[in-house]
Backbone bond lengths (Angstrom), bond angles and torsions (degrees), N, CA, C in turn:
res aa  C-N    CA-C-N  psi(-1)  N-CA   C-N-CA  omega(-1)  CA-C   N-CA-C  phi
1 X - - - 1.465 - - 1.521 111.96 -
2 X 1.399 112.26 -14.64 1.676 113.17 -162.85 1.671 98.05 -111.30
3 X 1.355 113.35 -6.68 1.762 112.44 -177.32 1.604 98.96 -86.03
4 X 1.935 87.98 143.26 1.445 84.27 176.25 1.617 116.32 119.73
5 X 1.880 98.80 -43.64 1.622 108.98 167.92 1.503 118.79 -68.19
6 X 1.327 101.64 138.00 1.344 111.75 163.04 1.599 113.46 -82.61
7 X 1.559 115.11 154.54 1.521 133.04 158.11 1.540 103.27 -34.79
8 X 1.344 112.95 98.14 2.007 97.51 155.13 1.198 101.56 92.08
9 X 1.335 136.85 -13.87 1.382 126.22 143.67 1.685 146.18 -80.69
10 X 1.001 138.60 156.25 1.509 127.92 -161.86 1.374 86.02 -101.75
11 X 1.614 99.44 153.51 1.686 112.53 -178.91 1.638 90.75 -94.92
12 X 1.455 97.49 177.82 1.385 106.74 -152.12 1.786 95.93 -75.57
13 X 1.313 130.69 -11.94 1.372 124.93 168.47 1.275 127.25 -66.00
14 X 1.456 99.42 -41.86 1.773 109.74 -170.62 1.831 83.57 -72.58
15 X 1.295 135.04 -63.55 1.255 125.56 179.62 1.354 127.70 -24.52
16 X 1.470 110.84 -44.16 1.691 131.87 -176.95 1.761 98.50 -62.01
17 X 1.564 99.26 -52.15 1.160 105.84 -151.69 1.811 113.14 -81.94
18 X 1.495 104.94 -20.71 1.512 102.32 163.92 1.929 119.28 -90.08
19 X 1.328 110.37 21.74 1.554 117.54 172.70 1.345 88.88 -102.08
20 X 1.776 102.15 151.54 1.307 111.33 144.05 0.985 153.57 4.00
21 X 2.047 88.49 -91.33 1.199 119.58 -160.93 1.568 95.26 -111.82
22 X 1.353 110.38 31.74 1.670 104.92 -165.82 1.466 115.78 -76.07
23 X 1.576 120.85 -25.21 1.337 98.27 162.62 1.787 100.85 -134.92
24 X 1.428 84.08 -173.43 1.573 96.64 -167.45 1.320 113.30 -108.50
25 X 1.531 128.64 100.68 1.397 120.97 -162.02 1.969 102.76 -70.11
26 X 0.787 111.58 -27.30 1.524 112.58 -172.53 1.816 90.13 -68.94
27 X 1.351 133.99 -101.73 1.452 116.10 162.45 1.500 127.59 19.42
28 X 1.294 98.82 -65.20 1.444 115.71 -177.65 1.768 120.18 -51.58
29 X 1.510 91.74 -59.92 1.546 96.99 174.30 1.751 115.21 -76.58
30 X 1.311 113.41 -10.11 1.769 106.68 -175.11 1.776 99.37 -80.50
31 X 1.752 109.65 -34.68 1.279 109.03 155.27 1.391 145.78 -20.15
32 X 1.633 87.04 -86.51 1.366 113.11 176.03 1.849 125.78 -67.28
33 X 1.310 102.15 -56.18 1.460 101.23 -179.61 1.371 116.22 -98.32
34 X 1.300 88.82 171.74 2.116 100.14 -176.30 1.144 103.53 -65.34
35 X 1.416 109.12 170.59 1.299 137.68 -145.37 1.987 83.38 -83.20
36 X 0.925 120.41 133.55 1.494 136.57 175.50 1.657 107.46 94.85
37 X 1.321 115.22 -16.73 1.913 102.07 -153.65 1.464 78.01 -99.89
38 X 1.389 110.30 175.60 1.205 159.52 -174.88 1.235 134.65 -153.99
39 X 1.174 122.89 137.32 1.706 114.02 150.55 1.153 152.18 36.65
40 X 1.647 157.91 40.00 1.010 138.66 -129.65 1.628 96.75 -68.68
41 X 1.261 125.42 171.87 1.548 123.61 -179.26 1.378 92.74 -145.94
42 X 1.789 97.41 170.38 1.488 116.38 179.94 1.440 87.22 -97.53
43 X 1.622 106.33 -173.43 1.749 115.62 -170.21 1.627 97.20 -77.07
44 X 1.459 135.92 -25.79 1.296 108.75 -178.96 1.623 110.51 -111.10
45 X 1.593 107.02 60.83 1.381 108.82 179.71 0.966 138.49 79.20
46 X 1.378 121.66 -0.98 1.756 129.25 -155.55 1.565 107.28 -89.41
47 X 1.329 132.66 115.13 1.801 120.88 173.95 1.499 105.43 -36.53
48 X 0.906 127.89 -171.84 1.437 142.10 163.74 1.597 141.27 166.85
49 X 1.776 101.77 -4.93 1.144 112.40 164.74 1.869 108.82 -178.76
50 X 0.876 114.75 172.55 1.419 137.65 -175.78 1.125 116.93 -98.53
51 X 1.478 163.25 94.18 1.332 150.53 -153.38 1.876 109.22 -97.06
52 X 0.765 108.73 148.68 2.133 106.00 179.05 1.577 101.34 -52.93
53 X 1.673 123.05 -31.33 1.515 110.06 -155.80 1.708 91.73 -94.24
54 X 1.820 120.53 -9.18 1.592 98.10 176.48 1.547 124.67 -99.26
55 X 2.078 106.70 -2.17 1.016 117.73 179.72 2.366 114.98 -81.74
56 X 1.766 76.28 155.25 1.193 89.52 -166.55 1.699 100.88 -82.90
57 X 1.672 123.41 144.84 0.948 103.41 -178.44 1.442 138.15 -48.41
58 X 1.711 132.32 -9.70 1.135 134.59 -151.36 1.979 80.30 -108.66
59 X 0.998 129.73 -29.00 1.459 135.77 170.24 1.395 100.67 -34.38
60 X 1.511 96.86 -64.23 1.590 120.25 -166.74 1.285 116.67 -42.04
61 X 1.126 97.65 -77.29 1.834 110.57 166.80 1.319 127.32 -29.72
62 X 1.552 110.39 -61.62 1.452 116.79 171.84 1.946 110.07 -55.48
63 X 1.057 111.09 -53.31 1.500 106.38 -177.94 1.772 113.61 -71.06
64 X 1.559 135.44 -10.19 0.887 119.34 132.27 1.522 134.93 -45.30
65 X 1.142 95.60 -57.18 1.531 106.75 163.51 1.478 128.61 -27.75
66 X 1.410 110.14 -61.25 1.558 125.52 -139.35 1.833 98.18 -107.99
67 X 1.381 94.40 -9.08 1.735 108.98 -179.84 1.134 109.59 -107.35
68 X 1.583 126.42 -8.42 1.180 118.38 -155.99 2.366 92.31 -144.09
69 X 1.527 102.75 34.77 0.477 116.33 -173.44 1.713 134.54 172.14
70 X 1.174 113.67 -25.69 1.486 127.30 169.28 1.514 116.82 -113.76
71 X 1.654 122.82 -49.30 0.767 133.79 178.39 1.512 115.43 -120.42
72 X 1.256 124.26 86.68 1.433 128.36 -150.12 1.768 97.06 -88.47
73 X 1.376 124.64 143.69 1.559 154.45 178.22 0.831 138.31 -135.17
74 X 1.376 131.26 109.38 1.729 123.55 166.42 1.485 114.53 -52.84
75 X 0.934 108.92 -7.21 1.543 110.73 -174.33 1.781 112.48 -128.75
76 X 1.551 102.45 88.25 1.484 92.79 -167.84 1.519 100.17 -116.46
77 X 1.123 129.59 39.41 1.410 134.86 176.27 1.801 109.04 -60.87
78 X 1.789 107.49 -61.75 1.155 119.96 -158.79 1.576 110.80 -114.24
79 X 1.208 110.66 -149.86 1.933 122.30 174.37 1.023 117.12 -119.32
80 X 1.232 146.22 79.75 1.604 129.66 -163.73 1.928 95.93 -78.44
81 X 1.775 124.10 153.90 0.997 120.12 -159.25 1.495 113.16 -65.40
82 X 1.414 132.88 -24.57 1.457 126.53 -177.87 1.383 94.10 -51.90
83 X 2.184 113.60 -70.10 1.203 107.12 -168.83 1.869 142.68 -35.45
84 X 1.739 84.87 -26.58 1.657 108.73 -177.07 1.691 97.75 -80.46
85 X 0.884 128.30 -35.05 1.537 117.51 166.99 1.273 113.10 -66.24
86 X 1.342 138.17 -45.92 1.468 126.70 160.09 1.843 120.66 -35.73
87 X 1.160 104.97 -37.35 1.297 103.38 -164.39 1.160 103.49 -87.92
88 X 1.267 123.25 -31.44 1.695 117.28 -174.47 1.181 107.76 -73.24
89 X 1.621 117.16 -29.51 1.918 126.33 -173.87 1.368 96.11 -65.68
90 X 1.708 132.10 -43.93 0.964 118.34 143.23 1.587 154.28 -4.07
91 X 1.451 85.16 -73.95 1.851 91.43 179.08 1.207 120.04 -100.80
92 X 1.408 93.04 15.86 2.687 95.44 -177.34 1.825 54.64 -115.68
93 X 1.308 163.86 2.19 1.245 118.12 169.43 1.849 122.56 81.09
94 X 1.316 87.55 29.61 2.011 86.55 -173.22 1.562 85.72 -100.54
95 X 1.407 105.25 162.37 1.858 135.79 175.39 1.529 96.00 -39.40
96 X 0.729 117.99 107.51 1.938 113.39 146.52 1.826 130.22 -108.41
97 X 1.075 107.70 98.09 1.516 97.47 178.79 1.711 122.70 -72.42
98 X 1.767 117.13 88.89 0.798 116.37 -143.05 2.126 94.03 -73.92
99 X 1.038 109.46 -5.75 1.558 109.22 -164.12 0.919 103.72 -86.78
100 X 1.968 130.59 -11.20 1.437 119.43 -162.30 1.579 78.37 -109.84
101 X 1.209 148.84 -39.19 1.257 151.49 171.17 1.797 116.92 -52.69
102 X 1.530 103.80 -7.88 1.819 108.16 156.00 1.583 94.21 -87.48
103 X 1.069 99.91 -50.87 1.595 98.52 -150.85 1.330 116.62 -67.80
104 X 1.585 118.44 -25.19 1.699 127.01 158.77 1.557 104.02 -53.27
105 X 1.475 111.99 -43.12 1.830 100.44 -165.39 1.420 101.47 -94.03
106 X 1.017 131.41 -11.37 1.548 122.09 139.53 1.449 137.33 -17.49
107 X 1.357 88.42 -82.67 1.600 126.77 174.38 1.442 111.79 -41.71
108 X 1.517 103.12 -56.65 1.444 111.35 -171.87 1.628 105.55 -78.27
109 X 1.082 118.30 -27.60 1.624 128.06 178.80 1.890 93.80 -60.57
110 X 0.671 112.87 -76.40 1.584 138.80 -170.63 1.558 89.48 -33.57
111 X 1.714 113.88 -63.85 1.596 95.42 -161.75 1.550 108.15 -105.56
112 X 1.699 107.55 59.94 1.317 128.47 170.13 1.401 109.92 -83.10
113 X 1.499 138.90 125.81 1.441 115.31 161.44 1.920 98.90 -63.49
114 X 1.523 75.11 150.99 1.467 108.57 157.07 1.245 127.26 -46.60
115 X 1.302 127.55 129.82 1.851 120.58 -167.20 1.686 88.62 -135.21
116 X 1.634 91.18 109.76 1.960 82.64 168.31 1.602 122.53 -100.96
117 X 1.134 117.52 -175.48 1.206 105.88 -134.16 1.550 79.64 -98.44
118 X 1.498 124.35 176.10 1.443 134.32 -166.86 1.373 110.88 -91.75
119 X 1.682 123.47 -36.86 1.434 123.29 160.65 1.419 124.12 -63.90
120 X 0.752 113.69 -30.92 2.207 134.33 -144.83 1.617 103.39 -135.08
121 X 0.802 134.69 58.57 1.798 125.54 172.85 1.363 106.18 -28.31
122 X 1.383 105.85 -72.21 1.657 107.72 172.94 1.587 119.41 -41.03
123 X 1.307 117.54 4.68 1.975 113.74 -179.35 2.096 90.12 -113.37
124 X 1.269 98.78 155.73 1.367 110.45 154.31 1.373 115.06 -87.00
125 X 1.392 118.07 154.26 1.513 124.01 -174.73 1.638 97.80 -114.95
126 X 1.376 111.55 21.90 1.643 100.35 -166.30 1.670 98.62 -136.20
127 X 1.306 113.71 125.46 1.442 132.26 -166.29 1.936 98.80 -68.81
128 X 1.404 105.05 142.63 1.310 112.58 158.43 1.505 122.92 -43.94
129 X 0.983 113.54 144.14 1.577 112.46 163.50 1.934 108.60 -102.81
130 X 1.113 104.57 139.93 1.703 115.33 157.71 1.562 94.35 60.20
131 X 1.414 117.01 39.19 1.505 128.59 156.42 2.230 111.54 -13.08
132 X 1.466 76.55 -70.58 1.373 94.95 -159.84 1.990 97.69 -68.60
133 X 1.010 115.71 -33.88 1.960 108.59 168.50 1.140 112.97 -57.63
134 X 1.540 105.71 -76.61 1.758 99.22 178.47 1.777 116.20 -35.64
135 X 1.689 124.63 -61.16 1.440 121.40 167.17 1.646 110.83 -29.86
136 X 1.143 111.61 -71.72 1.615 107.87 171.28 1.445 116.56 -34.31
137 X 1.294 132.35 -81.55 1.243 130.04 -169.68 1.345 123.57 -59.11
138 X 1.374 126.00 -1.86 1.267 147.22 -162.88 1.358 85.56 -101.17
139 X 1.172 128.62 -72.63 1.869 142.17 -164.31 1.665 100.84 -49.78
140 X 1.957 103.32 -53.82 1.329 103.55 -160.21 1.576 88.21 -65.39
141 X 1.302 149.05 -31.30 1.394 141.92 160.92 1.258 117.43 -38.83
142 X 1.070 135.63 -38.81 1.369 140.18 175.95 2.052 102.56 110.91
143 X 1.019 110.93 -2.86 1.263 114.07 162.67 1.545 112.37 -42.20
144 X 1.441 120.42 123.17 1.590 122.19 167.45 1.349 103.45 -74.61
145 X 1.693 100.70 130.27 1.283 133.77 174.95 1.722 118.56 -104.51
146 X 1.521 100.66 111.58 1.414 110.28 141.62 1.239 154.85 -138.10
147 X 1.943 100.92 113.91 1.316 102.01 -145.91 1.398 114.03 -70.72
148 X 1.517 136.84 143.57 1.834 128.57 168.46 1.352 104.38 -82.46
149 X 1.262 109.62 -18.28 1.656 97.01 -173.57 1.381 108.21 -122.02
150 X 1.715 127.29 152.77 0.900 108.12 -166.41 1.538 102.82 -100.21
151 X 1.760 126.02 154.51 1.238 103.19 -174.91 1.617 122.01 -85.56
152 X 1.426 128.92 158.81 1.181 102.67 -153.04 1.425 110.35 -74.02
153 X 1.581 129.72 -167.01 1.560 124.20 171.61 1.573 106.35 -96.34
154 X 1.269 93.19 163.12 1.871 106.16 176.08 1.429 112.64 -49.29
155 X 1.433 110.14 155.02 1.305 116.11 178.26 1.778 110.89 -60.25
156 X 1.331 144.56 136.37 0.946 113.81 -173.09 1.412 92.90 -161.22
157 X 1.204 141.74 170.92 1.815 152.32 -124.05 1.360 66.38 -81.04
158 X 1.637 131.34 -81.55 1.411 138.00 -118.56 1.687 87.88 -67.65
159 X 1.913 109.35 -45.78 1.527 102.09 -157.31 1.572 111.68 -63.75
160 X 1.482 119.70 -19.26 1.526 120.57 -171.30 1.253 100.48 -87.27
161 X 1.086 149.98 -13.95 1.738 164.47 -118.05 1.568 81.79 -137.18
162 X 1.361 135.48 -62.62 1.445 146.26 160.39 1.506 131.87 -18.95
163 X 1.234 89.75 -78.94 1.561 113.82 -172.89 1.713 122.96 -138.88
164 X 1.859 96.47 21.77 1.619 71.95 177.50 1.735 84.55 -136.14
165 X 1.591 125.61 17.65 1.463 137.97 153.61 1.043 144.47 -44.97
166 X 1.339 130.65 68.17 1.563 125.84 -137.32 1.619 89.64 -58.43
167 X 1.898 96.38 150.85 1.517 92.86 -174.20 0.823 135.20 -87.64
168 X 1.548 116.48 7.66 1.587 114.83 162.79 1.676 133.30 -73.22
169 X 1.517 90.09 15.25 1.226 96.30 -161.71 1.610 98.85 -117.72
170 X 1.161 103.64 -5.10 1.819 126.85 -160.87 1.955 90.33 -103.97
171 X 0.968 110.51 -14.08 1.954 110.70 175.34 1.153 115.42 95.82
172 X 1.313 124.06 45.12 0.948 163.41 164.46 1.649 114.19 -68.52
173 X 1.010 115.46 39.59 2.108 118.93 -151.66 1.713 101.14 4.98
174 X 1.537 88.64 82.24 1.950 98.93 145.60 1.435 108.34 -50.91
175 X 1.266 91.79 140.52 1.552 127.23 165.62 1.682 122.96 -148.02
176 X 1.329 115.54 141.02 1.257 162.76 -154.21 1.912 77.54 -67.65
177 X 1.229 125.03 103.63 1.648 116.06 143.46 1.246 132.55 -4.25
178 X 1.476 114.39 -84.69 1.139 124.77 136.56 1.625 153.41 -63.03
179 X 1.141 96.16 16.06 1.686 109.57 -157.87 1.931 104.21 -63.46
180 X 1.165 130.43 149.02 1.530 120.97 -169.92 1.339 93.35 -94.58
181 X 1.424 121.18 126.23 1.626 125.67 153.27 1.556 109.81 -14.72
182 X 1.465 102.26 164.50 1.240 98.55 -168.48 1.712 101.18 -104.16
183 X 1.168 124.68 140.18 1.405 107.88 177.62 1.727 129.57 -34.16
184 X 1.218 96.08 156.67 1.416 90.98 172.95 1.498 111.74 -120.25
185 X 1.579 107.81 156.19 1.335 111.41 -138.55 1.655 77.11 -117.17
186 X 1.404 125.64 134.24 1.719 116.13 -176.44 1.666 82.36 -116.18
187 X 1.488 81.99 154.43 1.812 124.14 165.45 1.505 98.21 -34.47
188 X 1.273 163.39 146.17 1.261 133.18 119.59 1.777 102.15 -61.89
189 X 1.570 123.53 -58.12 1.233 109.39 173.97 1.361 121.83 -30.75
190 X 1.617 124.05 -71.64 1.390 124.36 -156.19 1.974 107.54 -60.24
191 X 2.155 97.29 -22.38 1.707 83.69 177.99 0.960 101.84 -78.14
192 X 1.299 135.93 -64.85 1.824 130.21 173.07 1.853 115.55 -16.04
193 X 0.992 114.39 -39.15 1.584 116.75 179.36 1.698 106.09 -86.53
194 X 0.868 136.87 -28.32 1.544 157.28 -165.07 1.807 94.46 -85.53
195 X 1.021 121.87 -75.34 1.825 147.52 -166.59 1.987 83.91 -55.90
196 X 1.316 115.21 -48.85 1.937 109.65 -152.60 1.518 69.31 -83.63
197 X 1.582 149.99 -65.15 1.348 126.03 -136.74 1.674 101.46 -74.70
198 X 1.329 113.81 -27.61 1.686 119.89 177.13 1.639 92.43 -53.84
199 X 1.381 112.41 -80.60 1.809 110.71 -174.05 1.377 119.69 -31.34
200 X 1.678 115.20 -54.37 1.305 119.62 -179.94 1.967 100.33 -59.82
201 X 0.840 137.21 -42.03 1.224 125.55 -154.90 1.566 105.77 -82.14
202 X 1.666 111.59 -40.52 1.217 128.21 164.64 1.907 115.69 -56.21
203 X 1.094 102.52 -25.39 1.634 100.98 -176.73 1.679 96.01 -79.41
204 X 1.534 117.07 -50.70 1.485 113.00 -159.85 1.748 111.92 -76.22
205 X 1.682 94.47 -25.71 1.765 91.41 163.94 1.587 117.00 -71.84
206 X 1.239 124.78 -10.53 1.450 118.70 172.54 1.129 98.45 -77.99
207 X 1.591 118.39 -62.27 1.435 116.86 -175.99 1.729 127.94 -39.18
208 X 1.242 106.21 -38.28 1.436 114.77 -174.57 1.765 100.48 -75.35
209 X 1.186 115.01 -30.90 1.519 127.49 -164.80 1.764 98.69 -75.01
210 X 1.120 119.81 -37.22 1.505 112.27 -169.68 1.889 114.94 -102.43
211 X 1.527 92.15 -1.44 1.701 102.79 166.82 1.691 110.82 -93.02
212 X 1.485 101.79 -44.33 1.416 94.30 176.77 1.713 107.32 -72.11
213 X 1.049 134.20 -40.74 1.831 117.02 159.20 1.189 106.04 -43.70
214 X 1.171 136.85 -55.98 1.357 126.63 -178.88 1.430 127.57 -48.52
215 X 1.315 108.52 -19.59 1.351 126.29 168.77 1.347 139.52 -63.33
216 X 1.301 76.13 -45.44 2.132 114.56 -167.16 1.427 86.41 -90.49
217 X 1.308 130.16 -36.26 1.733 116.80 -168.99 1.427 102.15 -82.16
218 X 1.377 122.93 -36.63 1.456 111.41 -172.63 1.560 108.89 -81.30
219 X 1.245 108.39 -10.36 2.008 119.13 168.36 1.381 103.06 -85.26
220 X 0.870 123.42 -35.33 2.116 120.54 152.65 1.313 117.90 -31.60
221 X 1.948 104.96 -76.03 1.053 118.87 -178.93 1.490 118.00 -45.49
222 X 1.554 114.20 -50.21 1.584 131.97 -163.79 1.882 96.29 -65.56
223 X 1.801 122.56 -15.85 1.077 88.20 -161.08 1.671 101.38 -109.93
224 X 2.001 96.53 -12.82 1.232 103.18 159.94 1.780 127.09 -60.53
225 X 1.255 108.03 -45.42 1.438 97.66 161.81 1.705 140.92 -45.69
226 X 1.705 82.86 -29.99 1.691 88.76 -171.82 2.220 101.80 -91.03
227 X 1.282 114.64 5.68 1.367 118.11 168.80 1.160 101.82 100.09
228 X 1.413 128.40 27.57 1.910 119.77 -175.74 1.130 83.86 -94.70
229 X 1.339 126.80 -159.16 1.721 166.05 178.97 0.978 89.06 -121.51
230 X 1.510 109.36 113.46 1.451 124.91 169.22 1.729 103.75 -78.89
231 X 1.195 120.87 163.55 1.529 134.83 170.26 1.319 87.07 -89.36
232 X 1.487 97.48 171.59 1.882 127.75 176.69 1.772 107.68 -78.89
233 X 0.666 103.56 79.32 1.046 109.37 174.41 1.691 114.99 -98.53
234 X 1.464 125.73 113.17 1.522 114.85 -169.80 1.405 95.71 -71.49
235 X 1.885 123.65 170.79 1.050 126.13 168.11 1.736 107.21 -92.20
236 X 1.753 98.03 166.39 1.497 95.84 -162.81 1.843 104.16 -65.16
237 X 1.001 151.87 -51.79 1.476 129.21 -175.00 1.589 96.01 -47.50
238 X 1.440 159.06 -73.80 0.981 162.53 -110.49 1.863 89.46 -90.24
239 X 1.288 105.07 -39.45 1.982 112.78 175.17 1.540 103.80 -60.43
240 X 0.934 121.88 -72.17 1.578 131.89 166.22 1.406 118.56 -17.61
241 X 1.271 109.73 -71.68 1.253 129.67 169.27 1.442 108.25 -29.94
242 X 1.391 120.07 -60.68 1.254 112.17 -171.28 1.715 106.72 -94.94
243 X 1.185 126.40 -24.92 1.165 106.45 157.52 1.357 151.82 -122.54
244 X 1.494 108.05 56.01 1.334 124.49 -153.53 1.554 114.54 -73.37
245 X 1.628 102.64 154.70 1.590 91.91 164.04 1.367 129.33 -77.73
246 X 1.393 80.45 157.65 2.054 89.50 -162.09 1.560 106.32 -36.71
247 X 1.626 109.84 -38.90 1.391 119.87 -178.74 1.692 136.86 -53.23
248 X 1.601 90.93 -17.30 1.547 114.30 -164.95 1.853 95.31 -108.19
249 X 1.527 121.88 -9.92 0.902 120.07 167.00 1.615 126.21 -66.62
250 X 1.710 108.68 146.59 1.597 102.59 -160.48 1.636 113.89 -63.42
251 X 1.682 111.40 -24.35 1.454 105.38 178.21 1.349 86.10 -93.02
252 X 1.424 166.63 7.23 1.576 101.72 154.52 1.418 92.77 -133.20
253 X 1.347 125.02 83.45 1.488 147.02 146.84 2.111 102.69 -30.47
254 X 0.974 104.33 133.69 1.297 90.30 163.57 1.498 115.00 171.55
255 X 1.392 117.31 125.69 1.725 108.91 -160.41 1.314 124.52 -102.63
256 X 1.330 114.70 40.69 1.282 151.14 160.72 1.281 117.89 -97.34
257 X 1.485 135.16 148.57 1.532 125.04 -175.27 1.281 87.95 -105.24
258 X 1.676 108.76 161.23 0.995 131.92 -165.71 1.817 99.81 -66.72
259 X 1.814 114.00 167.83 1.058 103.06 -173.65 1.798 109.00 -85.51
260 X 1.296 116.62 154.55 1.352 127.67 -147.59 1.753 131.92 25.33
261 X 1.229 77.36 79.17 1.564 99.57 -173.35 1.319 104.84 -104.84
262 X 1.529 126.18 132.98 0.755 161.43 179.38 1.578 115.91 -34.90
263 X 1.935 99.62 105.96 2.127 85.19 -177.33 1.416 110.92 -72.79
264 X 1.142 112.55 -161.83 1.300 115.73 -127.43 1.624 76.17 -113.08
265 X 1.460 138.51 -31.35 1.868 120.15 170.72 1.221 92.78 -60.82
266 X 1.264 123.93 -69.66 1.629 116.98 -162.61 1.508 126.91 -49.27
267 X 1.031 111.98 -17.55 1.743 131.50 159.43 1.057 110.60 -60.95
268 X 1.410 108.42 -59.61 1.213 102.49 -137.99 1.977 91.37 -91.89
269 X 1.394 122.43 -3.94 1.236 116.78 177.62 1.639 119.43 -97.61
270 X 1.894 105.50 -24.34 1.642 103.16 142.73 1.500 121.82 -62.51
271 X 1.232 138.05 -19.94 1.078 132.50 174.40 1.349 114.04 -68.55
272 X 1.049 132.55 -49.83 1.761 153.02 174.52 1.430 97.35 -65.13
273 X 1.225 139.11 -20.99 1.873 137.01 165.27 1.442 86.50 -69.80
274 X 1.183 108.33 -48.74 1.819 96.22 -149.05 1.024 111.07 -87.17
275 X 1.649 127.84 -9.40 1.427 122.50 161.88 1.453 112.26 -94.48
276 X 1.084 115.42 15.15 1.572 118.56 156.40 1.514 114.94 -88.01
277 X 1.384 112.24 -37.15 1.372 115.50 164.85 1.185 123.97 -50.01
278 X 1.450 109.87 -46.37 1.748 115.41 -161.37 1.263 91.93 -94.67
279 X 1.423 142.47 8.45 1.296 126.78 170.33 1.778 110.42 -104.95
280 X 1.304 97.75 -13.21 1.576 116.65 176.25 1.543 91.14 -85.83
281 X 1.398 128.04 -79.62 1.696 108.40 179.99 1.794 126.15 -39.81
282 X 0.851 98.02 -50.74 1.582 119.52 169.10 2.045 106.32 -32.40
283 X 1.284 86.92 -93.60 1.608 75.46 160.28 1.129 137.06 -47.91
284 X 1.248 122.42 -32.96 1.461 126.79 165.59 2.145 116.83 -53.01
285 X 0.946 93.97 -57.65 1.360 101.81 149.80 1.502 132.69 -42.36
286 X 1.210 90.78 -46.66 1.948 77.97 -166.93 2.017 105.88 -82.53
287 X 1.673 93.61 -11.47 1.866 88.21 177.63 1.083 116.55 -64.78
């Protein structure tokens, strides 16, 4: 990735990566992740990282790689978007100078303040970078080495087969991209209970609808008598007319009440609400 650069020039990534418009996040993710995922985003839309369950296995690999070795992280779960531009410059195959890309996260490591730790003032709270380089160059010095950690092993069939498998592929209930939901199977009970509370609710909004006209027309009448200009008010058959129940309609005549229709306490105790109403408007009217 690093053959090819000249002294003092930027490889064709760092170039990409100080434009604008240098890469193409849409590109990026048809790349990188499986066929449907995308992007994780912030709440007003913004890309911002790659998650393990939308990357494609060859994603995987490389960001083991490039985290666990070029670009070192306490946080190597996901892709944050710089890192995802590395990887794609990667696989379209553009210049990367991977040696000036240690030596930037060096640099910037180096002129980090210090963060101590919350128990221990005297401890740092902030992880080494490039563990395993410095160990190397220390050894090839002849410095005695002892490592606490062990370093990890090469990428290898079993380790990508492991952990770099997107998990739908690991049995995870695969599903079809496009695959159509599976039908849904309804209650007959819960529709039967659903359909009578629609009717019942639909019967008592008619009901309430042709008392309160009844209201408003005889507050017509009351104001025509007294010499005002009455409003338009239709008369009650002419109310009906236009908003009758379905039942009173000429195709479906029928001298049966509709199904879950309303017994005859529960009637008859919305009825007694609603002539409390119209005697409360009513008076309201006549002041």
């Amino acid at each position: 990735m690093g053959e090819g650069s000249v002294e003092g020039q930027e490889c064709e990534f760092s170039q990409r990566r100080n434009r604008a418009d240098g890469f193409d996040e849409e590109a990026i993710a048809q790349l990188l992740c499986i066929p449907g995922q995308d992007f994780a985003r912030t709440a007003v839309g913004r890309r911002v990282r790659i998650m393990p369950t939308s990357m494609t296995t060859l994603t995987q690999m490389w960001m083991t790689l490039l985290l666990s070795n070029v670009l070192p992280s306490d946080h190597n779960s996901d892709l944050p978007l710089p890192k995802c531009q590395l990887v794609y410059a990667i696989l379209t195959r553009m210049s990367v100078h991977v040696a000036q890309l240690i030596a930037d996260a060096i640099y910037l490591f180096a002129g980090m303040p210090p963060t101590r730790h919350p128990l221990d003032p005297d401890k740092s709270n902030r992880a080494l970078w490039f563990p395993a380089l410095i160990t190397g160059l220390c050894q090839s010095f002849g410095v005695p080495i002892t490592p606490s950690k062990v370093i990890r092993p090469p990428i290898t069939r079993a380790f990508i087969e492991k952990y770099c498998t997107p998990r739908q592929a690991q049995g995870d209930a695969p599903q079809a991209a496009h695959a159509p939901p599976p039908p849904h199977q309804a209650d007959p009970a819960g529709s039967l209970g659903m359909e009578q509370h629609l009717v019942r609710q639909q019967a008592a909004n008619h009901r309430g609808q042709v008392q309160i006209h009844e209201c408003l027309y005889q507050l017509s009448l009351s104001q025509q008598g007294q010499g005002f200009a009455p409003f338009a008010c239709p008369t009650p058959d002419q109310f009906r007319t236009e908003v009758a129940w379905p039942g009173d309609w000429p195709e479906a005549q029928a001298e049966e009440a509709p199904v879950g229709a309303l017994g005859d306490a529960e009637e008859a105790r919305m009825d007694e609400e609603m002539t409390d109403l119209l005697a409360f408007l009513g008076g309201s009217g006549a002041t």
